[in-house]
N, C-alpha and C positions, 0 to 999 in steps of 0.2 A: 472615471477616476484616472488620476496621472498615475499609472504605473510605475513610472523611474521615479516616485516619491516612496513606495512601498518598501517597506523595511524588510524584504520577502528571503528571509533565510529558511522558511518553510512554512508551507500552509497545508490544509488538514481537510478532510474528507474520506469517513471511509466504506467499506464493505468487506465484509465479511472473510469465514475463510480462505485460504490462497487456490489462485490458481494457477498451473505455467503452460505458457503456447509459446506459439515464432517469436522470434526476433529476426535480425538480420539474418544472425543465425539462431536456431532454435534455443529460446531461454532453458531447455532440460537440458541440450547438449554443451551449452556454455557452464552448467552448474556441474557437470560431472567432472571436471577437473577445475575446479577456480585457483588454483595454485597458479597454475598456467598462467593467468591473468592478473594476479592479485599482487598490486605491490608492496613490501614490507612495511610501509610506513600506514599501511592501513588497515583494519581491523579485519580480522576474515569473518562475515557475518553467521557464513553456515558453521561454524566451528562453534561459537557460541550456540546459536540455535539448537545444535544438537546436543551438545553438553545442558540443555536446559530441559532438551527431551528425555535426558537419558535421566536428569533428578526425580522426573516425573516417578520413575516407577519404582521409586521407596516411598515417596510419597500419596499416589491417584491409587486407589484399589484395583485391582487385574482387570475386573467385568467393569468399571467404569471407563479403562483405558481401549476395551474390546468395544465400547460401545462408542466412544469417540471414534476410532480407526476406521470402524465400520461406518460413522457418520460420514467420513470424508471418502470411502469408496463412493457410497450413495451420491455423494454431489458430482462426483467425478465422473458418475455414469449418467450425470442428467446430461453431458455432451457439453458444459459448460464453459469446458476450455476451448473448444474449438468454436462455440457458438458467440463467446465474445466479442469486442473488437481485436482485427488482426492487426499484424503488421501489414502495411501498404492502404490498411483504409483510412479513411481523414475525421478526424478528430472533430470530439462534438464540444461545442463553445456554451458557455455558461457563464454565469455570473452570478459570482460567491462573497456570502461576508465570513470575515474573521472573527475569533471573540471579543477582540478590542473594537468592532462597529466597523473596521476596514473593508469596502469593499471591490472586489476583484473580478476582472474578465477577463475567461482566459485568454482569449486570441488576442487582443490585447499584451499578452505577455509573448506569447510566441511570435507574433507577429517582431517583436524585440531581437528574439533569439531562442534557442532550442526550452524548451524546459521538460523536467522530469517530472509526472505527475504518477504520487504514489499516494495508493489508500493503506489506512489504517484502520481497524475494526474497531480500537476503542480500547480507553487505559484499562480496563480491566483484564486487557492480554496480554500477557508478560512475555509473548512472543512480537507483540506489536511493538511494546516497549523495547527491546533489543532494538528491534529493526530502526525505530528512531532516534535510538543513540549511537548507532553505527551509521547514518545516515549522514547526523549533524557533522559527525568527526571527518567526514567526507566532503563536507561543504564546501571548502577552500576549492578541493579538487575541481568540484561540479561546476562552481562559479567563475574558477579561473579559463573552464573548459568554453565559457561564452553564454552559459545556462541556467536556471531558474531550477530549484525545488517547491516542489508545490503540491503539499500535502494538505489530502481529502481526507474525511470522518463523519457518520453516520453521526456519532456521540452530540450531545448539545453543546452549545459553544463554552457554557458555564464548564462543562466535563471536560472538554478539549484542554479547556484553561488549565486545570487539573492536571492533566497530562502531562502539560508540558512543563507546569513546578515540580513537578512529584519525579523528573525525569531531568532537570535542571537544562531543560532545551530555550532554544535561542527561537523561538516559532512563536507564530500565531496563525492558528486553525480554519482553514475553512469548514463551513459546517455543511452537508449534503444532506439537508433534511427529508428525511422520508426515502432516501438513497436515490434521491431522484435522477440525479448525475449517473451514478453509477446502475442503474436501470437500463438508462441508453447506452451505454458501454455495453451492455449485457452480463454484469458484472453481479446480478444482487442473484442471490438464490435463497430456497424456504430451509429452515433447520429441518434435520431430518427428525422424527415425532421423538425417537428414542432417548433423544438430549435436550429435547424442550423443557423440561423440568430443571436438568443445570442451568442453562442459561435463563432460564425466568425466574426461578428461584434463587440461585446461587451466585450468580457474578451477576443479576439483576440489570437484565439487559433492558426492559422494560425503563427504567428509571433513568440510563445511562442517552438513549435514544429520543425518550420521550414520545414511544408507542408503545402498543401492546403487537406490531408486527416481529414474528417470529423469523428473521432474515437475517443476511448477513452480507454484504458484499466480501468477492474475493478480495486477497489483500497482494490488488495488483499495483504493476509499475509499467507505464510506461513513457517512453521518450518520442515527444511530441516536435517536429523540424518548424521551422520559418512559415512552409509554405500550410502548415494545420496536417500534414500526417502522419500518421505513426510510422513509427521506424524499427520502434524495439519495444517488444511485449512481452511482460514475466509471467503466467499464468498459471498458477498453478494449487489442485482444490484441495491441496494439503497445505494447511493456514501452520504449518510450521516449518515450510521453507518461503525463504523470500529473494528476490532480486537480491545478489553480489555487487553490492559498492563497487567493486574495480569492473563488474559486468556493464553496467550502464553508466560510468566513468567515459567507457569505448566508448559503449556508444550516441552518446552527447558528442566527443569529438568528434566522430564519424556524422554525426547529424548535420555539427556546426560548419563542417568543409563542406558543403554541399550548397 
C-alpha cells in the first residue's frame, strides 16, 4: 500500500493495561514532573487521568478498587515492564488493516519518518478514552514534529469504529487481532483470576475482542526512528497512567534530527 495516500491521523491496536520502562530518559522519571515539559497549549494528560481516578472511588466499591490495585501489583511483578521491548531495540514490522479495509505496514511508515506507536486496550476504558482525545488534540504537534500516530487495539475493527464515533476522533484503527503484534513486543500479559469476572462479565471483554482469551496488552507508547528502533518507551503496568503528549512530542523531535 502507498502509504503517503493514507489518511493516518491515528491508527489502533491494542493491549492491555499500562506499562512504564526507558526512554531516552526513563518514561517514570520524565512523568514525575510533566509540568517541566508540558506546554500550555496542550492538555496535561495525567491531570485528567487522575481526576478520573480519583471519581472512581464515590463511585467502584472499596474491595473492588483493592482488587483491581492488587491486579496491577500482580502484572507488575510478572517483570513485565522490563521484559518488553526497550528503548535501543528495533522495532518489530507488521502489517495491519483499519476498520475502513485500509491496509498498513509499519516500516513502511517509518521508513518515511519517525512515528509514535501507541496501544489502546479498548473503548470500554475510559482511561483509554482520555488518552485518545489527548492524543488527537496533539496531533498538529506530532505531525508538524515530521511523525506518524499510529494507534494499535486488540478490540474488533467494528469496536475500534465505535471508539472513535463515541470519542469524535479523527482515526481509523488498526486492529491486532489475537494481540499478536503486541505479543512480540512483549506487551500482552494474562488478567489476574481475581478480575476475571469484571472483565468478562462486566465491560465484556470477550465480545469487544472477539475471544474468550483473558489478556490484555500494556497500554504502551512508543517512538519508533527512520532507521526501525526504538528510542522512547512508556511502560508502565498501571493501565491508569499513560505517556504525556508533551513527553513524546520530545521525543519524536529528538528522533527526527537524528
Amino acid at each position: 500500500m502507498n502509504t503517503k495516500t493514507i489518511p493516518l491521523t491515528i491508527v489502533t491496536l491494542t493491549i492491555a493495561l499500562t506499562v512504564t520502562s526507558g526512554c531516552t530518559e526513563s518514561a517514570n522519571s520524565q512523568s514525575e514532573n510533566p509540568a517541566a515539559t508540558q506546554p500550555e497549549d496542550l492538555p496535561m494528560l495525567s491531570e485528567q487521568l487522575e481526576e478520573k481516578a480519583a471519581s472512581s472511588v464515590t463511585r467502584i466499591p472499596e474491595d473492588v478498587r483493592q482488587a483491581y490495585a492488587q491486579g496491577i501489583e500482580k502484572v507488575r511483578a510478572t517483570g513485565i515492564e522490563k521484559s518488553a521491548k526497550q528503548v535501543g531495540d528495533a522495532a518489530i514490522d507488521a502489517q495491519l488493516t483499519g476498520w475502513d479495509g485500509s491496509t498498513v505496514k509499519l516500516s513502511e511508515l517509518w521508513q518515511e519518518g519517525p512515528i509514535v506507536l501507541m496501544w489502546y486496550r479498548g473503548g470500554w476504558c475510559p482511561y483509554c478514552n482520555i488518552q485518545l482525545r489527548a492524543m488527537q488534540q496533539s496531533m498538529d504537534k506530532i505531525e508538524n514534529s515530521g511523525a506518524k500516530l499510529v494507534v494499535l487495539t486488540p478490540e474488533l475493527p467494528e469496536k475500534a469504529k465505535e471508539t472513535a464515533e463515541a470519542n469524535d476522533l479523527d482515526l481509523v484503527a488498526l486492529h491486532d487481532k489475537d494481540n499478536a503484534l503486541a505479543r512480540k513486543y512483549g506487551l500482552v500479559f494474562q488478567l489476574p483470576e481475581a478480575i476475571i469476572p469484571a472483565y468478562r462479565d462486566k465491560l465484556k471483554l470477550p465480545e469487544y475482542n472477539g475471544n474468550d482469551a483473558m489478556e490484555l496488552p500494556l497500554s504502551a507508547t512508543y517512538v519508533i526512528d527512520q532507521s526501525g528502533k526504538i528510542t522512547y518507551a512508556f511502560l508502565d503496568a498501571d493501565y491508569k497512567k499513560r505517556a504525556e503528549p508533551a513527553d513524546v512530542i520530545k521525543a519524536v523531535e529528538a528522533a527526527a534530527q537524528k
